[in-house]
LOLO-31846 format. One record per residue (C-alpha): x negated, y, z negated. Coordinates in steps of 0.5 Angstrom, whole numbers, padded with zeros to 4 digits, always signed. Example, Ala and Ser with C-alpha at 12.3 -4.5 7.8 and 13.67 -1.06 7.14 Angstrom:
BEGIN
-0025-0009-0016/-0027-0002-0014/
***
This chain:
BEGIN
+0000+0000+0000/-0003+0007+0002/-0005+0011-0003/-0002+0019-0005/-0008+0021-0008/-0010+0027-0006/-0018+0027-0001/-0024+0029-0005/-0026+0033+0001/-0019+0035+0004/-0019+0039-0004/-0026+0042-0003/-0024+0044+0004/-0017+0048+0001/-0021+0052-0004/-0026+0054+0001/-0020+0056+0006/-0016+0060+0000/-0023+0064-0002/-0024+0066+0006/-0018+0068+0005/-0017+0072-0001/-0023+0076+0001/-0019+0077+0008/-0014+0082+0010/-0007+0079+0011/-0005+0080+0018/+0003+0080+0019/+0006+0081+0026/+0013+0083+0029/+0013+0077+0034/+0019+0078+0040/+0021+0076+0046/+0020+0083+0051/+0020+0090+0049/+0026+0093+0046/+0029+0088+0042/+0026+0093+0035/+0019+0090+0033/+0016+0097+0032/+0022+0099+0028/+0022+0093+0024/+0015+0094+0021/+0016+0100+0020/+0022+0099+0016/+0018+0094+0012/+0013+0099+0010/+0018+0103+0008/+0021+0098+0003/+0013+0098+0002/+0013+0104+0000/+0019+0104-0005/+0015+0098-0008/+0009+0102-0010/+0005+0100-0004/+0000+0105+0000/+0002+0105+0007/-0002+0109+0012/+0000+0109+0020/-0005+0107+0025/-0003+0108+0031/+0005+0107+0032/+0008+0108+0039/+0014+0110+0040/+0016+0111+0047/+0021+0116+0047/+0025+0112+0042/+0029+0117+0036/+0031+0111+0031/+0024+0109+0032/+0021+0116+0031/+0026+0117+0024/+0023+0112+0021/+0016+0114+0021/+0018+0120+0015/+0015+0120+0010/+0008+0115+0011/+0002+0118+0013/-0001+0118+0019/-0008+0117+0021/-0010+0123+0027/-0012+0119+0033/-0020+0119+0036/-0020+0122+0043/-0024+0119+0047/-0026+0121+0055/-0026+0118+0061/-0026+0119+0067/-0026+0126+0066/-0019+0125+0062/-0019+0126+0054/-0015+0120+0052/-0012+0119+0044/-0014+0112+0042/-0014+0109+0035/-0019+0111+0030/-0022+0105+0028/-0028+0108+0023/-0022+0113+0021/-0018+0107+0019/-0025+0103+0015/-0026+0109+0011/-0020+0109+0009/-0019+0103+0005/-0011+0104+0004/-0007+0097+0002/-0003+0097+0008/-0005+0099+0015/+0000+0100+0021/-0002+0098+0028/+0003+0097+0033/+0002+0093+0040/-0002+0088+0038/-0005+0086+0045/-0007+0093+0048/-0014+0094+0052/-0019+0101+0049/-0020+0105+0053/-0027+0103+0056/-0033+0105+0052/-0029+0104+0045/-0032+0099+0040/-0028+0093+0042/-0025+0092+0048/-0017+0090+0045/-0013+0093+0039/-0013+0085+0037/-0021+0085+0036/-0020+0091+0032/-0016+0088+0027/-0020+0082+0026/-0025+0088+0024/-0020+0091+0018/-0018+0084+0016/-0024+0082+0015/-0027+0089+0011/-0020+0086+0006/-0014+0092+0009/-0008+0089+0010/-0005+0090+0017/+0003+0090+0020/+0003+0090+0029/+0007+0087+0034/+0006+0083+0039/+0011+0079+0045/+0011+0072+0047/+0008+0075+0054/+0002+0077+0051/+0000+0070+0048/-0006+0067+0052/-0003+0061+0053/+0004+0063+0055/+0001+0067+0060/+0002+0064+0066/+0009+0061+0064/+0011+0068+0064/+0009+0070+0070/+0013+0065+0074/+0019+0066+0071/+0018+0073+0072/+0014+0075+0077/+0009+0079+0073/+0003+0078+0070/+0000+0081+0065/-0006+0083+0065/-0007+0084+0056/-0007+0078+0053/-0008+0075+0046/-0012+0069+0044/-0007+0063+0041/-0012+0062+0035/-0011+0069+0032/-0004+0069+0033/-0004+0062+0029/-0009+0065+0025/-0004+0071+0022/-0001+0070+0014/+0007+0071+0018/+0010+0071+0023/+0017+0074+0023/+0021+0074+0029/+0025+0080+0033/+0030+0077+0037/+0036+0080+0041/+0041+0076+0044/+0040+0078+0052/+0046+0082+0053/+0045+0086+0047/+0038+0088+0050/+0041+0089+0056/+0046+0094+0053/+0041+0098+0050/+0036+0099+0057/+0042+0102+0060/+0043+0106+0054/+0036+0109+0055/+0033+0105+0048/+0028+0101+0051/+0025+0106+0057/+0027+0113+0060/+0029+0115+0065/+0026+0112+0072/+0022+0107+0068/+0030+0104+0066/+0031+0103+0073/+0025+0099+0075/+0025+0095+0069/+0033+0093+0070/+0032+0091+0077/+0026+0087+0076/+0023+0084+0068/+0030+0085+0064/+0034+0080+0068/+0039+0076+0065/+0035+0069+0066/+0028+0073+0065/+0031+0074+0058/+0033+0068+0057/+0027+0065+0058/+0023+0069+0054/+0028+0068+0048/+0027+0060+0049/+0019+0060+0050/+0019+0066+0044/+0024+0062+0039/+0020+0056+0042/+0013+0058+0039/+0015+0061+0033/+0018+0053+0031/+0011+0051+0033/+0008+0055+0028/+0013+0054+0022/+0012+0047+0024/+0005+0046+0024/+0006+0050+0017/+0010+0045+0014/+0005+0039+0016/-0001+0043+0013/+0004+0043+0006/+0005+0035+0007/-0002+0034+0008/-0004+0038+0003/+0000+0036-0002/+0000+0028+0000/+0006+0028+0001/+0007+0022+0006/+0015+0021+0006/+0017+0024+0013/+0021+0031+0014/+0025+0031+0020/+0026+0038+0021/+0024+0037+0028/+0024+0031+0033/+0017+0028+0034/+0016+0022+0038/+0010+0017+0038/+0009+0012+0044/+0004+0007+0042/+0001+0005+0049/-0003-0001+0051/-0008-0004+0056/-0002-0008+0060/+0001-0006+0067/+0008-0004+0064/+0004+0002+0061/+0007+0008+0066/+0014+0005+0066/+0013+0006+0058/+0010+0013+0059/+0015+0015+0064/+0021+0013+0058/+0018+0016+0053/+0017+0023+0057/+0025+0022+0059/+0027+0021+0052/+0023+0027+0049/+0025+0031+0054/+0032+0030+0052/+0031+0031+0045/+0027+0037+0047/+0022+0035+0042/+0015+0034+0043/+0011+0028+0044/+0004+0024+0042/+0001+0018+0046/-0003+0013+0042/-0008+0007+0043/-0009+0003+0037/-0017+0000+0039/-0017-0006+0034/-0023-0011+0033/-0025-0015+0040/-0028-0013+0047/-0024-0010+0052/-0025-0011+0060/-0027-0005+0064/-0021-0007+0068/-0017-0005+0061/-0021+0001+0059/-0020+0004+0066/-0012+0002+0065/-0012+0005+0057/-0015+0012+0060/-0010+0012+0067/-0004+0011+0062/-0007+0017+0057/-0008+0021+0063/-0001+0019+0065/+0001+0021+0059/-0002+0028+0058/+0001+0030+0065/+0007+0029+0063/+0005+0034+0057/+0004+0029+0052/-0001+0029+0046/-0006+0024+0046/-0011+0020+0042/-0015+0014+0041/-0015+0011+0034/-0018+0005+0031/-0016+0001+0026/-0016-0007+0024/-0009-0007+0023/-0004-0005+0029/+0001-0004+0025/-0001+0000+0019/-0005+0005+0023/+0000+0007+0027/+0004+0009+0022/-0001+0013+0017/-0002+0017+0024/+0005+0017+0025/+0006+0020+0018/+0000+0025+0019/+0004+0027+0025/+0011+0028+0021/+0014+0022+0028/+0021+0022+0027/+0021+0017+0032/+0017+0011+0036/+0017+0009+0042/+0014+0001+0045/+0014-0004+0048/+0018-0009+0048/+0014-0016+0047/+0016-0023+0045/+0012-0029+0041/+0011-0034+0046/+0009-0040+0040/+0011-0040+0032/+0004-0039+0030/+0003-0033+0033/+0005-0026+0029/+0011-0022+0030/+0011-0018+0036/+0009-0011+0035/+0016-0008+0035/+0018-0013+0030/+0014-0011+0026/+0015-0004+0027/+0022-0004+0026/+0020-0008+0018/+0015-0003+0016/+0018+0004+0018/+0021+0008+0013/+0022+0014+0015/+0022+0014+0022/+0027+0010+0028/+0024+0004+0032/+0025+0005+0040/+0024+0000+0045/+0022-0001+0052/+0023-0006+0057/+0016-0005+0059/+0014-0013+0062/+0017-0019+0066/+0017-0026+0064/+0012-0027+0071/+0007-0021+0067/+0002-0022+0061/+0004-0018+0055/+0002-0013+0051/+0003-0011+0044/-0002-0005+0044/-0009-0009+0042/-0015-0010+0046/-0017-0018+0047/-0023-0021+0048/-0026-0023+0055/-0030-0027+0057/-0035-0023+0061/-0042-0024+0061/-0045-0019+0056/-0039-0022+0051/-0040-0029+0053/-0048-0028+0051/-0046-0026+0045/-0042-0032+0043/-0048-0037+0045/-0052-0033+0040/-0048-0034+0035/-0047-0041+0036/-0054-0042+0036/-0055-0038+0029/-0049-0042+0026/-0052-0049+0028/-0058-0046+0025/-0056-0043+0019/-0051-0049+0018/-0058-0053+0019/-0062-0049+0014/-0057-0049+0009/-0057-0056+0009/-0064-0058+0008/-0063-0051+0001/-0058-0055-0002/-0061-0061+0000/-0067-0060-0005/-0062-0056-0010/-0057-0061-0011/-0062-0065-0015/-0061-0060-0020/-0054-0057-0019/-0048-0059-0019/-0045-0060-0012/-0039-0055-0014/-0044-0050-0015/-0049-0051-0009/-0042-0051-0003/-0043-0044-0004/-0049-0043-0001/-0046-0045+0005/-0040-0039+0005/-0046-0035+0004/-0048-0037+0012/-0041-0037+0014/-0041-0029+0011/-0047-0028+0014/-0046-0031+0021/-0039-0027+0022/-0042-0020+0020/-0048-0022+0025/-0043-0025+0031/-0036-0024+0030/-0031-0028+0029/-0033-0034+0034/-0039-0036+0031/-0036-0034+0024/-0031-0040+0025/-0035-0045+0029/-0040-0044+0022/-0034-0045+0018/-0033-0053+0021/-0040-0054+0021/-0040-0052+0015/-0035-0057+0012/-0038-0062+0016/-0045-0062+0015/-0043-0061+0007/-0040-0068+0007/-0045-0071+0011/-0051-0069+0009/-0048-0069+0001/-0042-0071-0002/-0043-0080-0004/-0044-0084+0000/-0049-0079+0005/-0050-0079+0012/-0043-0082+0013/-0036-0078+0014/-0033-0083+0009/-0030-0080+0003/-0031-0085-0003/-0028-0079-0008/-0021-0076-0006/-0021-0070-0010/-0027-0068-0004/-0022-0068+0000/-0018-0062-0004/-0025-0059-0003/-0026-0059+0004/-0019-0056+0005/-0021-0050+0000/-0027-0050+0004/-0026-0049+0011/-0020-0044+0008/-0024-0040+0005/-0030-0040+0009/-0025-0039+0015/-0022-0033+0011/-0029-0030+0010/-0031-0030+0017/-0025-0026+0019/-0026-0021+0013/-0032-0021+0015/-0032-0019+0023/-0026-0014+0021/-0031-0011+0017/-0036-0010+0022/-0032-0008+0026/-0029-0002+0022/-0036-0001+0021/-0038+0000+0028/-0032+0005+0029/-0034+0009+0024/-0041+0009+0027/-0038+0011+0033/-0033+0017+0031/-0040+0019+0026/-0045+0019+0032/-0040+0022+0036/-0038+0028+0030/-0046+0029+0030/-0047+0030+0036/-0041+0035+0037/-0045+0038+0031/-0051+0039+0034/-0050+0042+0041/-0045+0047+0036/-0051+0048+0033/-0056+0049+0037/-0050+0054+0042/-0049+0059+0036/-0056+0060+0036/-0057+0061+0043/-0058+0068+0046/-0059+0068+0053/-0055+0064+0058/-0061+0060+0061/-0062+0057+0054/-0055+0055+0053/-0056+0052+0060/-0062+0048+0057/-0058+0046+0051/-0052+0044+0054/-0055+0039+0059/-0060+0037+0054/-0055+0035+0051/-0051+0032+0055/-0056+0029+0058/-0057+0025+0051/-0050+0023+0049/-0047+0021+0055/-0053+0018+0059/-0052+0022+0066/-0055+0027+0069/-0052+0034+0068/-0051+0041+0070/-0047+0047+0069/-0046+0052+0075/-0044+0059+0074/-0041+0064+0077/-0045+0070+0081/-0043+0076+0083/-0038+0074+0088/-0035+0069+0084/-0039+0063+0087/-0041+0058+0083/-0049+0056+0083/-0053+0052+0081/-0057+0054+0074/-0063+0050+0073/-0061+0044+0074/-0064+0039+0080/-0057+0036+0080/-0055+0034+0087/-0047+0038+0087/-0042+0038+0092/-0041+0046+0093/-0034+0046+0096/-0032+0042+0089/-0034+0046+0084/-0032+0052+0087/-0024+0048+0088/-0025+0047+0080/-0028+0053+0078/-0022+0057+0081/-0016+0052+0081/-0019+0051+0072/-0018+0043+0073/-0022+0038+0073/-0024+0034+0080/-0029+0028+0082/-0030+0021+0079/-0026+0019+0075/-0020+0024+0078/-0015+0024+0081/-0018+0028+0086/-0023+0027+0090/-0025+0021+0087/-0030+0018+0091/-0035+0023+0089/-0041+0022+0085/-0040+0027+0080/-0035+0029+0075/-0033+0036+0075/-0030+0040+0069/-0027+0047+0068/-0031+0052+0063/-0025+0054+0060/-0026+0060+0055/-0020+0064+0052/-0021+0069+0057/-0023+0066+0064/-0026+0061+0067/-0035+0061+0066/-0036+0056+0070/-0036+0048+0072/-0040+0043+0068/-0042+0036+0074/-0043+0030+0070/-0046+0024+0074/-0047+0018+0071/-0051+0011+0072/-0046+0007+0068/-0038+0007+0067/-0039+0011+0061/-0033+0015+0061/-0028+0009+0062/-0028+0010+0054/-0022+0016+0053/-0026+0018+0047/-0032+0019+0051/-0027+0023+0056/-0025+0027+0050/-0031+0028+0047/-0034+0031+0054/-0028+0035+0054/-0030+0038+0048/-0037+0039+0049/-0035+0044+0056/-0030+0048+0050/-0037+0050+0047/-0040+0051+0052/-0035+0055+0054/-0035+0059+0048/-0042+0060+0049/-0043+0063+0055/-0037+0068+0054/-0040+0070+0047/-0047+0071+0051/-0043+0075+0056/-0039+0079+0051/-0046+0080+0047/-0048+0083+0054/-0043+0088+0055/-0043+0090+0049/-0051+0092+0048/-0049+0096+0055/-0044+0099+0053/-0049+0101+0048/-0054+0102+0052/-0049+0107+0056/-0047+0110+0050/-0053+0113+0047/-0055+0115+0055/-0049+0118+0055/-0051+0122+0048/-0058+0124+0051/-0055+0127+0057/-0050+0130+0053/-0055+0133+0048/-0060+0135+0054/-0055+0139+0057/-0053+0142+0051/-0060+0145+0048/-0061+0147+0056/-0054+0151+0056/-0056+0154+0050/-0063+0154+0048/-0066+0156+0054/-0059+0160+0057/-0060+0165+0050/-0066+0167+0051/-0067+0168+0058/-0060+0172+0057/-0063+0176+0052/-0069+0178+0057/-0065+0180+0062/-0061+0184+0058/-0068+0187+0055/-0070+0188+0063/-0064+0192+0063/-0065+0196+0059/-0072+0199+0060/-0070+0199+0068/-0063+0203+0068/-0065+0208+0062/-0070+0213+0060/-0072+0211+0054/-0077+0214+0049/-0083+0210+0048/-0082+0208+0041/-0075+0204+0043/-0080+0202+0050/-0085+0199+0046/-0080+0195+0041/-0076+0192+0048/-0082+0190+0048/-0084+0186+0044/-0077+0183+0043/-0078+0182+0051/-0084+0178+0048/-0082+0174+0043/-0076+0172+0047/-0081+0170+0052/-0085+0165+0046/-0079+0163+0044/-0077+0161+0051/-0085+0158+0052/-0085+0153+0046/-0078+0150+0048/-0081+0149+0055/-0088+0147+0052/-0084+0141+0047/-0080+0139+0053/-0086+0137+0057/-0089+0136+0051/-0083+0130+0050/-0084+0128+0057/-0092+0128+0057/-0091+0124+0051/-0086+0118+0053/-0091+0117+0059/-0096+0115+0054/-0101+0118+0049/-0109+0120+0052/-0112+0122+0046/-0118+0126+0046/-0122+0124+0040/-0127+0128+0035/-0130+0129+0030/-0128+0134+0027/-0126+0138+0019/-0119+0139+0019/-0120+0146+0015/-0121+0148+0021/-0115+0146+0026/-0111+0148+0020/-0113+0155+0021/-0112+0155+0027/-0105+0153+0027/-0104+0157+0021/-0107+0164+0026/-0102+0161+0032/-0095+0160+0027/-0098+0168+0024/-0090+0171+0028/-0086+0166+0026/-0089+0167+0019/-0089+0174+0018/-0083+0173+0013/-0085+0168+0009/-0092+0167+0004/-0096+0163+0006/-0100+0158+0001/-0106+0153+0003/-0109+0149-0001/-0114+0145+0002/-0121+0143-0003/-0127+0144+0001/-0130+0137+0000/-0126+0134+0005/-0128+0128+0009/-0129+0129+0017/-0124+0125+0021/-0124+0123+0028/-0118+0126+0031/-0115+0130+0037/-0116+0137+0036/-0111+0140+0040/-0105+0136+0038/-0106+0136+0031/-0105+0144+0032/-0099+0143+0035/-0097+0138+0030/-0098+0142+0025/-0095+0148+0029/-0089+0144+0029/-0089+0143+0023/-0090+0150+0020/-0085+0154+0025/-0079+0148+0023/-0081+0151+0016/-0081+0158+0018/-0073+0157+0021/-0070+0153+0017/-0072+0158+0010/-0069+0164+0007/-0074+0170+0009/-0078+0171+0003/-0079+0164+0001/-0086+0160+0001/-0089+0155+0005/-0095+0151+0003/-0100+0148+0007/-0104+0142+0003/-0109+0137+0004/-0111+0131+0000/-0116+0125+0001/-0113+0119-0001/-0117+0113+0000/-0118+0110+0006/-0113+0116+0008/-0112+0124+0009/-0106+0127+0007/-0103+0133+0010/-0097+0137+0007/-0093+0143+0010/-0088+0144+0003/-0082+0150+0003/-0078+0152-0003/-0071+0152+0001/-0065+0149+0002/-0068+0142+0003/-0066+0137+0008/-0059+0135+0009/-0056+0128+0005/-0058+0122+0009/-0063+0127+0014/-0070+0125+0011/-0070+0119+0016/-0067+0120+0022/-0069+0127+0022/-0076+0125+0026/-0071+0122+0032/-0070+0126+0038/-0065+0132+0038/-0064+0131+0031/-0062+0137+0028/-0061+0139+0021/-0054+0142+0023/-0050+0140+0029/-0047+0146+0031/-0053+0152+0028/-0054+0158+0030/-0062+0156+0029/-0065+0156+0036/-0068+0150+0037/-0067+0143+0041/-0069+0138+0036/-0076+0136+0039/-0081+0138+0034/-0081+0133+0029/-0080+0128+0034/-0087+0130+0039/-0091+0131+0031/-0088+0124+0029/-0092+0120+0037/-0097+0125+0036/-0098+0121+0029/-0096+0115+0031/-0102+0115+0036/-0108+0117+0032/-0106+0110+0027/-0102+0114+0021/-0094+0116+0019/-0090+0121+0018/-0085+0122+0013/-0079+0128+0010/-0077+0128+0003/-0073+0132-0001/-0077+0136-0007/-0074+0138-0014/-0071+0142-0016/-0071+0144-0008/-0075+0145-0001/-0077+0141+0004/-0084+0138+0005/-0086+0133+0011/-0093+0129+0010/-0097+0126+0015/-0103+0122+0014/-0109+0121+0018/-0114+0114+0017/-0121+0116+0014/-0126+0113+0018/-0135+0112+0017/-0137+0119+0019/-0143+0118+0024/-0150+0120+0021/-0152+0127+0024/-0160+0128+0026/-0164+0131+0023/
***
């Protein structure tokens, strides 16, 4: 009897489940048929009894389109102002998503789950957006119709004609904590479009005359009603698994169709897809692998019949188990199956157990039997277990366990033999139930029977009085043998199930190893090539078959991707394009080399996988399957590298887009101002008779203006100068000097502020560019010059430090803005982003290459209890020793 006891591994895996989601926002979506049934209007009624309980509620993005009663429920909650975003030379509102994370409210509202960013946004859809304010812990309310979902996709679009481009994958939608349905019978709806409820205007009349039409509606009520039924459903089996519930809740018809090896398997399939169909209920093939060996014949008729099945839109699945019967029903019970479906079979001898239905409908308790008249009198029968064959590799086996029992029988007998001199003979028979244990384990369950007999036989021969001799003087031996040969042919049984158990376990572990390892090994992939060379690694490997993976180019060709593996260009292209499999093993194309899969991914088609192999190694549904679900993470793979490329060009073109946009900002101001400046002071000394005291401050002005022009033209080239690379010209040299100097250049810029210096006199010589050391501390004295009040002080220092001198232009003003005193060095980094202060945010960045290139570093700190102060180091090297 099955046990209700709860998996150890099942609690562990709840827990970890239930903390994930306690750290993770609650997502909720207003799920309906189409537009107009009132989703929007529905989520913000809910926020407003959210509101009335004390939750904080902040408005996202809420698209009313037009609609009064939807704008009337918007009083009273708070809105978050729309981020503008250009393109194409439009300024557009788009949702504020760092607004949002920065708000932190308990409640969030986005509207229109399935929109598409305007390019250049972080993520490319609203649903990315929201899987980032889940995961920093914010609750969210959206909406979503049933067109939207990924895959109902293509159903709607030959229902109605129209196909729609924003799409949601299914797994955030069955990820959400609710899902709550807002339906409109199709009539109502209808009534409110005419009554402009739903679109103004024109747009009324379009949608009338093409979406909303009364069997368009209906339709999308069915697939919507349809998927929220899958939803709950599925709900309702996560709660009986969790809570080991193993009586069956027939909430909902579900049929399971237990398929064999016979002939009769497509008439069963054809009857169940005819029954579930009329039932309206979904449906799941099975087949129960039980101990023994399946001909090629068999395995090929076991994949048709499972192909067959999921063609007629069933689930499918391969189980083992030794037990035909019990199996069926735990899978059975796992699945919450109101109903089987089998084969009708008969017992053709009274030693032969009941047949499979009979059995099934002896021990289902909670679910109804159904059988299928599947076969003839003329044809064998099938109760769903593979039998044994007789094929060569199998007949092999049996002789080597023959051989083994007769061996084994032999050496037990010499051992007991030799022991039996010492030990009674009750105690000394148990040696010959080890060598059948032994044999069965090793062989199966033919040589396990055959070392039974030998067993009895070589125990009454060789030991039981009179010896060498079949007569039994005693007749309690008889008894003895009896027991024996029962006992030892019911080991042999246990013991080959066992096996056999134990093989499948190792199959299903080889085959959920292998799947970890290629997951593995694809999430630490970063380019295509490497995914390419893991996944045919891989491949490779498990499947032993030759592999490759052909990706589309830039005309939507499929190519081959480092792979050697010949491939039939026109079939992968028919695959990658139609998304269905082809070639060997298909039914398309079948006499081809190579079997051809699909890399499908949530958003489109990555790809084609070619298998060739030596062996009929995909005969075996589990194979197929488990190959299906490597070119699911395959595909998985190459869309995330694909989406990490977009997004790194995005960023690319983003921060080309801030340079530009900062480069044309310091030429339109900084360099306009001053040349402005010096037009107008021309003017002024052309158009008018002025006396020489005004002349002489004209020109100096025009001076200044013209210095002030030079150095920003000097930083610029300088900058340009810079990036192509840094020639230093290098000798040795007293700094004192060069901060002279400096200090004689800046004297203009200077004239308002005290100047300190304090460098010692016994400062070491140092090995360093002259000219770009000045123009680093230039720099440096006139960005202190700009940035304190007049009046203030501006230190220069020097200090040796070790292997190190240090240089330091101090101020005592204002200090550098929070958070400043690291990117303040980047290029057009400004203290302020909109200033009055000249300057393009140059300086800093040309002193930080300069030091960078002669070995040292420069750093901004804060001093106390104010002012700013920027140090840079210098290496100190052996000085060379002067003649004499």
């Amino acid at each position: 009897m099955p046990t209700t006891r709860p998996d150890p591994d099942q609690l562990l895996e709840t827990l970890r489940r239930d903390e994930e989601a306690a750290a993770r926002g609650r997502l909720k979506i207003f799920f309906g048929a189409c537009a107009g049934v009132g989703k929007t209007w529905a989520m913000l009624a809910a926020a407003q009894a959210s509101v009335e309980e004390g939750v904080d509620v902040l408005v996202g993005v809420v698209e009313t389109h037009g609609r009064a009663e939807t704008a009337a429920q918007l009083a009273g909650l708070r809105q978050l102002p729309p981020s503008t975003v250009e393109y194409r030379g439009r300024q557009l509102a788009e949702f504020d998503l760092d607004a949002a994370l920065a708000a932190r409210r308990g409640l969030l509202l986005v509207d229109e789950y399935a929109h598409a960013n305007v390019p250049g946004s972080r993520h490319a859809k609203r649903w990315q957006d929201i899987e980032e304010l889940l995961a920093a812990g914010i609750d969210v309310y959206t909406t979503l119709n049933v067109q939207h979902l990924e895959s109902l996709n293509d159903i709607v679009g030959q229902i109605t004609g129209i196909v729609v481009r924003e799409t949601v994958p299914d797994r955030v939608f069955d990820a959400a904590a609710e899902v709550t349905l807002v339906d409109l019978p199709p009539d109502e709806l209808l009534a409110r479009l005419q009554d402009g409820k739903v679109y103004l205007g024109p747009q009324a009349e379009r949608a009338a005359q093409h979406f909303f039409r009364k069997g368009n509606l209906l339709a999308l009520r069915e697939l919507a009603l349809r998927r929220v039924a899958d939803r709950v459903d599925a709900q309702m089996r996560a709660y009986r698994a969790d809570q080991a519930i193993a009586q069956v809740w027939q909430a909902r018809e579900r049929l399971l169709v237990c398929v064999g090896s016979g002939e009769g398997s497509d008439r069963l399939l054809r009857s169940a897809a005819r029954l579930a169909a009329s039932l309206h209920a979904d449906w799941l093939a099975v087949h129960v692998e039980t101990a023994g060996r399946a001909s090629p014949q068999q395995l090929e008729q076991v994949r048709r019949a499972l192909a067959l099945a999921q063609e007629l839109g069933a689930e499918t699945a391969m189980l083992a188990g030794s037990d035909v019967v019990a199996t069926l029903l735990a899978y059975a019970h796992s699945r919450n199956v109101s109903k089987l479906v089998v084969g009708k079979t008969r017992r053709r001898a009274w030693w032969q157990p009941a047949a499979l239905s009979e059995r099934l409908a002896e021990q289902a308790r909670d679910g109804d039997v159904y059988v299928v008249a599947t076969t003839t009198d003329e044809e064998p029968e099938d109760d769903g277990r593979l039998r044994y064959y007789a094929d060569a590799e199998a007949t092999a086996r049996n002789r080597r366990g023959v051989v083994a029992a007769v061996l084994a029988c032999v050496a037990t007998t010499a051992l007991a033999a030799a022991l039996s001199q010492v030990f009674d003979l009750a105690n000394v028979v148990m040696l010959y139930l080890l060598a059948v244990v032994f044999v069965a384990i090793r062989y199966g369950r033919l040589p396990g029977a055959v070392a039974s007999v030998l067993a009895v036989a070589c125990f009454d021969f060789f030991l039981v009085p009179p010896t060498l001799s079949f007569t039994v003087s005693d007749t309690q031996y008889l008894l003895t043998f009896a027991v024996m040969l029962v006992v030892a042919l019911v080991i042999g049984q246990l013991a080959a199930r066992l096996r056999f158990e134990a093989q499948a376990a190792t199959q299903r572990e080889r085959r959920t190893r292998a799947l970890f390892e290629l997951t593995r090994e694809l999430g630490a992939a970063l380019t295509t090539e490497q995914i390419v060379e893991i996944a045919t690694r891989n491949l490779e490997a498990v499947f032993a078959a030759r592999a490759g993976l052909l990706l589309p180019d830039s005309d939507e060709r499929v190519r081959a991707a480092g792979s050697t593996l010949p491939v039939d260009a026109g079939v992968a292209q028919w695959v990658y394009q139609r998304g269905e499999p082809a070639g060997r093993g298909t039914r398309t194309l079948p006499a081809s080399d190579a079997l051809y899969l699909p890399l499908k991914a949530p958003m489109r088609t990555r790809g084609v996988l070619a298998l060739a192999a030596d062996a009929p190694v995909l005969a075996q549904p589990e194979q197929r399957r488990l190959l299906d679900t490597f070119a699911a993470q395959i595909a998985l793979a190459i869309e995330r590298v694909h989406y990490v490329e977009v997004a790194q060009d995005a960023i690319v073109a983003m921060e080309g887009e801030r340079l530009r946009n900062s480069v044309l900002a310091s030429v339109s101001h900084d360099l306009r101002t001053p040349l402005t400046s010096l037009t107008g002071l021309a003017s002024l000394l052309v158009e008018r008779e002025l006396p020489p005291e005004r002349q002489r401050e004209i020109a100096s002005s025009i001076r200044d203006e013209s210095e002030r022009l030079g150095r920003l033209v000097t930083n610029l080239l300088e900058m340009a100068r810079l990036e192509a690379g840094v020639r230093l010209s290098l000798e040795w040299q007293p700094v004192d000097e060069v901060i002279g100097a400096a200090l004689r250049l800046s004297a203009s810029v200077l004239a308002r502020h005290a100047v300190v210096t304090d460098v010692p006199a016994d400062l070491p010589i140092l090995q360093f560019d002259a000219v770009l050391i000045e123009r680093v501390l230039v720099n440096l004295l006139e960005n202190a010059a700009k940035y304190t009040p007049p009046g203030s002080t501006v230190t220069v220092s020097a200090r040796a430090q070790g292997a190190w001198l240090a240089v330091t232009v101090a101020d005592d003003g204002p200090g550098l803005p929070a958070g400043m005193t690291s990117r303040v060095f980047d290029k057009f980094a400004r203290g302020e982003a909109e200033s009055a202060t000249p300057g393009v945010g140059l300086g800093l960045a040309i002193c930080r290459a300069i030091v960078s290139a002669h070995g040292g570093r420069i750093e901004a700190l804060n001093r106390a209890p104010h002012g700013a102060a920027f140090v840079f180091t210098l290496p100190v090297k052996p000085a060379p020793s002067l003649p004499e």
